[in-house]
N, C-alpha and C positions, 0 to 999 in steps of 0.2 A: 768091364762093359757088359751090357747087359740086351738081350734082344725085345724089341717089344712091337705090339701090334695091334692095331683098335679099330675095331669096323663099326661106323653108328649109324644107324639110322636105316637098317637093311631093311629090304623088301620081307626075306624070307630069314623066320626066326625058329626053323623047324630044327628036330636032330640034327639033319644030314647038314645044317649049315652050321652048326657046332663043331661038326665032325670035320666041316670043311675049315673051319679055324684054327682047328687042333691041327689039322693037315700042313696050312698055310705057313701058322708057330714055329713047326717041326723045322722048317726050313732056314731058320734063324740060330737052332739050337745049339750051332758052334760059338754065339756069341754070351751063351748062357747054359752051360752042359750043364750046372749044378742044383739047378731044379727048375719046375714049369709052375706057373697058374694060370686061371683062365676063372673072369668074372664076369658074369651074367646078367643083365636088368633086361627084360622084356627085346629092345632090337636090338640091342648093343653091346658090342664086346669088349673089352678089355683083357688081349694075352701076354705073355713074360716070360721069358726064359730066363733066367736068374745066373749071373758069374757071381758069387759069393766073395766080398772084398770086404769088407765091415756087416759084422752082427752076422757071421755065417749061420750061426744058429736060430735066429727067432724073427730074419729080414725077409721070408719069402715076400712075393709081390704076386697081384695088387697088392696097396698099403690101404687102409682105411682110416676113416677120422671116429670117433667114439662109437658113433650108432649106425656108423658103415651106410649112410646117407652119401657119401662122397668115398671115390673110389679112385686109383691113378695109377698107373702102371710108369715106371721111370727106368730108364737106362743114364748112366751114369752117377756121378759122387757132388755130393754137398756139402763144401768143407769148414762153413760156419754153421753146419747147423745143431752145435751146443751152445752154440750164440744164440741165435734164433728159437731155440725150445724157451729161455730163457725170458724171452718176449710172449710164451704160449703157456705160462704158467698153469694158467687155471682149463688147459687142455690135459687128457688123460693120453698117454701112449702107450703104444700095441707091444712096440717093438726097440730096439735099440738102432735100425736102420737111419742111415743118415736123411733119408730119403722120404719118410714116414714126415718130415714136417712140411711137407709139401698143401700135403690135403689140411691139415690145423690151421697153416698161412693161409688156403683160400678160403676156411669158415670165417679168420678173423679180420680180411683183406681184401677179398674179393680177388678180380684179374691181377688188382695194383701190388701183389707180394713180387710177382717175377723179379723185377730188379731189386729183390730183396739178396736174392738166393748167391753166391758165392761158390761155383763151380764150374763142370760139365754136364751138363744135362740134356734132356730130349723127354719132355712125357706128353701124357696125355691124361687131364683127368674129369671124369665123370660126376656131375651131382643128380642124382637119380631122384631129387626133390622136384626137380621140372625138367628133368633129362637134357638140361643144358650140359656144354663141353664146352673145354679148351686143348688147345697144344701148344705147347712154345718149344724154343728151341735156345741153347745157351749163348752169349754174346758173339766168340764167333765161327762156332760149328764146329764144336770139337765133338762134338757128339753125332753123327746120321742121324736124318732124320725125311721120311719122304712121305708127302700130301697124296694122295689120289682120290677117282672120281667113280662111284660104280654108277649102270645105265639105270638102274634102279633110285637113284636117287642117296644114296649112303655116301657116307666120307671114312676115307678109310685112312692111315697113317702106320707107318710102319719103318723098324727102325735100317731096312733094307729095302730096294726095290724089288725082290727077287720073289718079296713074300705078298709083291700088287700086284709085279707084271698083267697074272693069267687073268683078274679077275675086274681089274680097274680099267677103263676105257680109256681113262686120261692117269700121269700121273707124273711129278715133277718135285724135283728137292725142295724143301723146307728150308726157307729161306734162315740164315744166322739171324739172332738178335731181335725175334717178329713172334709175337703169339696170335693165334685163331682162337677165336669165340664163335660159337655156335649163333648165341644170343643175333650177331650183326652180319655173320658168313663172313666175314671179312681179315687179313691177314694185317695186322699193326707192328711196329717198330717200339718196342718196349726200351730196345738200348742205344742211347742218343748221344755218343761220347763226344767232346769236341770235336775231335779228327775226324770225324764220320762227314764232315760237311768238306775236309780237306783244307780249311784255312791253315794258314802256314803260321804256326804257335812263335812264340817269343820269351820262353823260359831260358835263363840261363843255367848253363849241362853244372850240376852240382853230382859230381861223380860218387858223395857219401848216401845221396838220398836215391841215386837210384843202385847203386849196391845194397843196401837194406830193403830197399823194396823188394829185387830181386832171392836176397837169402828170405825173405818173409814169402814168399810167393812158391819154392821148393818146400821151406819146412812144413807151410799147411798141407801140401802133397805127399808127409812121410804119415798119413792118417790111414792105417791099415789092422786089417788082423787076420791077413797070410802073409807066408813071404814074398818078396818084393827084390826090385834092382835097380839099377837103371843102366839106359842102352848108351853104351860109350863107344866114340868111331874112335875119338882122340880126336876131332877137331876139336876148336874153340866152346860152342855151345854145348856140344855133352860133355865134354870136360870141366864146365864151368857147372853145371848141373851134380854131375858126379863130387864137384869136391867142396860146394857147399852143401851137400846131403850127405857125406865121410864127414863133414865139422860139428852138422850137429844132432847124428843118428845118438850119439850117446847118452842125448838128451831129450829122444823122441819117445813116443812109448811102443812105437816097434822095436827099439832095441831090446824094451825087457822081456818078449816075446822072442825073438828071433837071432836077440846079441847084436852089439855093437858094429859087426864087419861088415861094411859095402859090399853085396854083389854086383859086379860087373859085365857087361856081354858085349863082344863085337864081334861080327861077322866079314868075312872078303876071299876074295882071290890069293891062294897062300901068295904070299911078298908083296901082298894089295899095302899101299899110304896105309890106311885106317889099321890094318891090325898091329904095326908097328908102332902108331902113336897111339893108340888106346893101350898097349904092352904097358907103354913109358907111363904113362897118363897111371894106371892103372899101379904100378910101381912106385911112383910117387907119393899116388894115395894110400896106398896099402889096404886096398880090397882087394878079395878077393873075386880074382878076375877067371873067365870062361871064355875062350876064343874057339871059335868056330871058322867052320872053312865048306867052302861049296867050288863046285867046275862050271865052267862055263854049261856044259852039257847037262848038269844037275838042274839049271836054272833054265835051261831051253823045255827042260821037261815037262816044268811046272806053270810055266806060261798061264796054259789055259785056266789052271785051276786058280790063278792068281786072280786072272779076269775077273773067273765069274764073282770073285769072292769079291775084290775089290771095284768091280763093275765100275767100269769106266777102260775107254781105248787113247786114252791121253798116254802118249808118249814118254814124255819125262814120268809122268807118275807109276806106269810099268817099268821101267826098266829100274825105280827105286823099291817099288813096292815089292818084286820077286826077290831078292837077297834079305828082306824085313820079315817076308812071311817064312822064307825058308829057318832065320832067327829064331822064331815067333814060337819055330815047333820044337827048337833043341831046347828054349826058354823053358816052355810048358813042360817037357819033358824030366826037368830037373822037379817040377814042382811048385815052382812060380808063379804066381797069378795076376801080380801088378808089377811094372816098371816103367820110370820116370824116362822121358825123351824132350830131347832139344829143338823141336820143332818150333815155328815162330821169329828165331832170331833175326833170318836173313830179311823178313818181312820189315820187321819193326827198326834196324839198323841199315837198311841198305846193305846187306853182308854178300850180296847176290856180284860175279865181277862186273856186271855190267853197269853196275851203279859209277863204277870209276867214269863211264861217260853222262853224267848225270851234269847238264849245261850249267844249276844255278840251283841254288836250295829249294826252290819254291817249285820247282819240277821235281829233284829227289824226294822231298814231302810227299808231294802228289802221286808219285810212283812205290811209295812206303804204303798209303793208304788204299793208294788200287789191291796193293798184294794181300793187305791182310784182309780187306773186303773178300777178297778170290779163296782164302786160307781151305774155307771146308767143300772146295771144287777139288785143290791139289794137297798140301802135305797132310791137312788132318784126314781126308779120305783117306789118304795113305795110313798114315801112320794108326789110325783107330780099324780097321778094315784088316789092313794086314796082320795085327796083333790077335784082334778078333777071332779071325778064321782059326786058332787054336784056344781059344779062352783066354787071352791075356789082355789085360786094360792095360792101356798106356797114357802113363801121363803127363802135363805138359808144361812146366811151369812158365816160361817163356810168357802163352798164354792166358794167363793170369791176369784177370779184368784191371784191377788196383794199379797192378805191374807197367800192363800195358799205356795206362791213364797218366803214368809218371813219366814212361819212356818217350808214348808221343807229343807230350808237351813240351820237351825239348828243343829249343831253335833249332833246326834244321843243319845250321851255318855248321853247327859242332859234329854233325855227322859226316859230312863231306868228306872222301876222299880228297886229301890232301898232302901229297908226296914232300910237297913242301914246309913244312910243318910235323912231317914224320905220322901222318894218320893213314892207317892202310882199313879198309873198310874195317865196319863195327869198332873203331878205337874206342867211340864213349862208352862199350861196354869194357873193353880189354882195359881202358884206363881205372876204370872203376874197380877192380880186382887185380890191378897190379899194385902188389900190397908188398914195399921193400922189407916190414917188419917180420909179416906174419906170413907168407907166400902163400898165395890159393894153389897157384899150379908153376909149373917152370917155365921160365922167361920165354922160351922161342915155341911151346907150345900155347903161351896165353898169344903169341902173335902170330902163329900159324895161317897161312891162307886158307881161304874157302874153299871146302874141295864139295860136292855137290855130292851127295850118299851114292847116287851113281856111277861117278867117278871114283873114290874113294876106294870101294870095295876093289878095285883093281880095275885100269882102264880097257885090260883086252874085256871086260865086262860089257861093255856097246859095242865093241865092234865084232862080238860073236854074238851078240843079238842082231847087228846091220848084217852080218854076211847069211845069215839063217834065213832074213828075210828076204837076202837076194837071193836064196834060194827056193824061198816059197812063192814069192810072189814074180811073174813076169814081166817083161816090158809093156808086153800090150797088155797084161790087167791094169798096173796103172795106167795107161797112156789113157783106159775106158774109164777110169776111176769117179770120176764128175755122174756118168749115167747109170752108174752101180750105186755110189752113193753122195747123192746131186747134194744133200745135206752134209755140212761140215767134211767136206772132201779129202781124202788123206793125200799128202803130196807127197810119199815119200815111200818106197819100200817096207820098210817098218812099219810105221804107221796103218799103211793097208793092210798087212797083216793081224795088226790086233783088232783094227775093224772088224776084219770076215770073223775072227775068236769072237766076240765082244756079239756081233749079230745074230753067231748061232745061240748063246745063250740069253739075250735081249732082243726079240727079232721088231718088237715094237717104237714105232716115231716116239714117242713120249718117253722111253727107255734110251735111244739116242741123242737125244735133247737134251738129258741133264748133265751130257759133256761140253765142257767150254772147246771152243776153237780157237782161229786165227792166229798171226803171226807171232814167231816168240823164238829171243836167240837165246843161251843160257840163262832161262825159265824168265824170263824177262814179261811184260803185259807188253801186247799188241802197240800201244802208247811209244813206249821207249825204245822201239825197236825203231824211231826216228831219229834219236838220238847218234846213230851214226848212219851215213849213209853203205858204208860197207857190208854189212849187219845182213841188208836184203838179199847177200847173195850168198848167205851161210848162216840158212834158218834151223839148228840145230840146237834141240833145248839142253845142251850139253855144256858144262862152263868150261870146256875148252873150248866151247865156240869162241870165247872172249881172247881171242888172240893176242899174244902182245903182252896182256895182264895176268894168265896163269903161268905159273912159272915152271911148274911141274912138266905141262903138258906142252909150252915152249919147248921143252928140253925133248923133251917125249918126243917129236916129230923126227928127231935126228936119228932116233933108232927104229928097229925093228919092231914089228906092230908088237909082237908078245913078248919085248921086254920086261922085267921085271920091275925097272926102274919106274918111279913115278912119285917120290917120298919126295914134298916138298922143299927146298932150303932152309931152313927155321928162317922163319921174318921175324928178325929182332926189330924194334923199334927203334925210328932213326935220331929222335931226341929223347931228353928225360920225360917222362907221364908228367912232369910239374908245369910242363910249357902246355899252356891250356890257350892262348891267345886268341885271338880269331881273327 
């Protein structure tokens, strides 16, 4: 990942407001330690803090097109784009950056290249021939990306809010999948997938087409030239991530760089679920594996610093995002600069428990497509944010336009929880990689249940962030909680605690506003928390909320709050993967 920052159209184009860019930049620079730019046309700037992941050597940013008429500052990777040069033949190139064909696409393209491009991305780029601009942002927000408004009249865009707060009067996330043009001022929807409208598809689940799509959608992501890993908890989705990127590292050209052996990392509570099945998982595969470990007290500490980094007071996305950044730093610390994560799954399969209460397909659909619509509010915040904060890209194959495009055109019918039938959520992906010949992973870890990263790391993990926050916060702070903060009100001990964090370092309405609210049981949309009537009275975005259906945390209630216990039963599958009927 990469930090970037663009102010156009300023009032005041003196030193001291160069100096204030360079200022502003600095501020990002954990997203980019390994080098800055900053480029100049008359009002306008374009800044970059550089993470070196491809073409460390000759990729600084900005990127220019031949006569450096067009200029573009970009945060994140473009993974077709040896395909794409390929279409740009009779353009000359600067650089080896993947990034660099950005500006060539819009000389030969104009606005219409966006839904060319095949990544993560977030830029901004300037043509200094009539000092028009654009910004887009990647399909569905894996990359930050935040608009703002100075009193002056400037549009500013920045790949954090931390680097608008002080200077922008208004300012508000970058919406997924929409670029801006200067030309019309106006924000457009560049990516228009079926599912985006929510009609309920009618493909029947061919469990070979979307395995291959999925190994095609990891292998473009083994595209590097530092070393690399991927974050494995031992559930389902990084396990599946991890051990189609172990099948075919031998054949990537990281391996001739870096050797053939998977690096692995997982973090928890020692005796946490997750370190025990990433061990297995990790064993199996024969990578080599890095297990880490944090106290509950380590993780009370860092709270704040989590915040500011990951800025946002949402609940569920704290209490994942502190165990990911404390990762983030034993990761970098080895030397690592990129690692693959399984984010996306539970979005695109109903993998969440509360899908088990999902009335009829055409509502679990509906509630597939709210979540990934929502993606770059919660896990990609997360998961790119917390990585960030020490230099490390993360990335996501889950995510993956193509991927996603196969996955949600699925009838629905085939995703359903169905006990009877032997489907326990995400079967159409576990069926798909239960391979009797060639095994991906082992039986009772391909059917593992959903353990939510926050859970996972070990469950005394929220309730010594609940009790910390019964201790900071009082009865009668919350009871005033509505007049302290009448906007998106925190109902809950916790909650008003990350608030008051969250406000000393964002104390601005427009800073506030770019958190979602409202009702939500184990991370559930406001929507499906209809779905059962019980739900209302145990709003806890924890998938133990989902009583009944966690089995772990079933169990969990009979003992002592800082048991150890909490390693799921393997969920074997209740029939053969060949009964596919509906």
């Amino acid at each position: 990942m990469c930090g970037i920052l663009a102010v156009l159209g300023i009032a005041d184009n003196s030193q001291a407001k160069r100096s204030r860019i360079i200022e502003l930049s600095r501020r990002l620079r954990h997203r980019g330690p390994d080098w800055s730019g900053l480029h100049c046309h008359e009002d306008c700037y374009l800044a970059h803090q550089r993470l070196a992941i491809v073409d460390p050597a000759s990729g600084d940013q900005p990127l220019y097109n031949e006569d450096k008429t067009v200029a573009v500052t970009v945060n994140g990777e473009i993974y077709n784009h040896k395909e794409l040069r390929e279409k740009l033949k009779s353009h000359q190139f600067r650089t080896g950056s993947d990034c660099e064909v950005i500006a060539h696409l819009y000389e030969e393209y104009g606005e219409a290249f966006v839904d060319m491009l095949d990544g993560m991305f977030s830029f901004v780029l300037l043509d200094t021939r009539d000092k028009s601009f654009i910004a887009a942002r990647d399909a569905i927000g894996i990359t930050p990306l935040y608009i703002g408004w100075g009193l002056d009249g400037s549009v500013w865009f920045a790949s954090e809010m931390k680097a608008l707060s002080d200077d922008c009067e208004r300012f508000t996330s970058f919406l997924p999948g929409h670029i801006y043009s200067s030309k019309t001022g106006e924000l457009r929807r560049w990516y228009n997938p079926p599912w985006y409208s929510e009609h309920v598809p009618s493909v029947p689940y061919d469990s070979l087409v979307l395995r291959k799509a999925f190994e095609k959608a990891v292998v473009k992501r083994l595209m590097t030239d530092v070393p690399f890993g991927v974050l494995l908890s031992g559930g389902l989705d990084s396990s599946l991530v991890a051990a189609v990127a172990s099948r075919y590292m031998k054949d990537s050209e990281a391996a001739f760089q870096w050797g053939s052996q998977l690096h692995t990392f997982c973090i928890g509570l020692k005796g946490s679920p997750d370190l025990k099945a990433a061990r297995e998982v990790a064993n199996y595969l024969g990578t080599r594996h890095h297990e880490f470990y944090f106290t509950v007290q380590e993780g009370l500490d860092a709270l704040e610093e989590v915040i500011y980094h990951i800025e946002t007071y949402d609940v569920t996305t704290i209490r994942a995002s502190t165990p990911m950044f404390l990762m983030s730093r034993k990761i970098k610390s080895l030397g690592v600069k990129m690692v693959l994560s399984g984010e996306g799954s539970d979005e695109i399969f109903g993998g969440y428990l509360y899908f088990h209460k999902a009335p009829n397909k055409e509502e679990f659909h509906q509630e597939t497509c709210r979540k990934i619509k929502a993606l770059h509010l919660y896990d990609c915040l997360r998961a790119n944010k917390s990585t960030s904060a020490w230099g490390v890209e993360a990335r996501v194959p889950f995510l993956d336009k193509e991927f996603i495009n196969v996955a949600m055109s699925i009838d629905p019918e085939w995703k359903m929880i169905r006990p009877d039938l032997g489907r326990i959520e995400k079967w159409v992906i576990r069926n798909a990689f239960d391979d009797e010949h060639n095994p991906y992973l082992p039986k009772h870890i391909l059917y593992r249940q959903k353990e939510q990263f926050s859970d996972g790391v070990g469950y005394s993990w929220i309730d010594g962030l609940k009790d910390h926050a019964n201790q900071q916060v009082t009865d009668a702070m919350l009871a005033n909680a509505s007049f302290v903060y009448p906007e998106n009100t925190p109902t809950t001990k916790e909650g008003y605690y990350y608030r008051n964090i969250f406000e000393r370092f964002f104390p601005k309405n427009a800073a506030r506003s770019t958190v979602p609210g409202g009702p939500s049981v184990a991370c559930s949309t406001a929507k499906a928390v209809e779905w059962d009537a019980a739900w209302s009275n145990n709003l806890d975005p924890s998938g133990r909320a989902a009583l009944g259906v966690h089995v772990a945390a079933y169990e969990e209630t009979k003992e002592a709050k800082d048991d150890s216990l909490g390693y799921a039963s393997p969920q074997k599958p209740q029939v053969e993967k060949t009964v596919v009927t509906v």
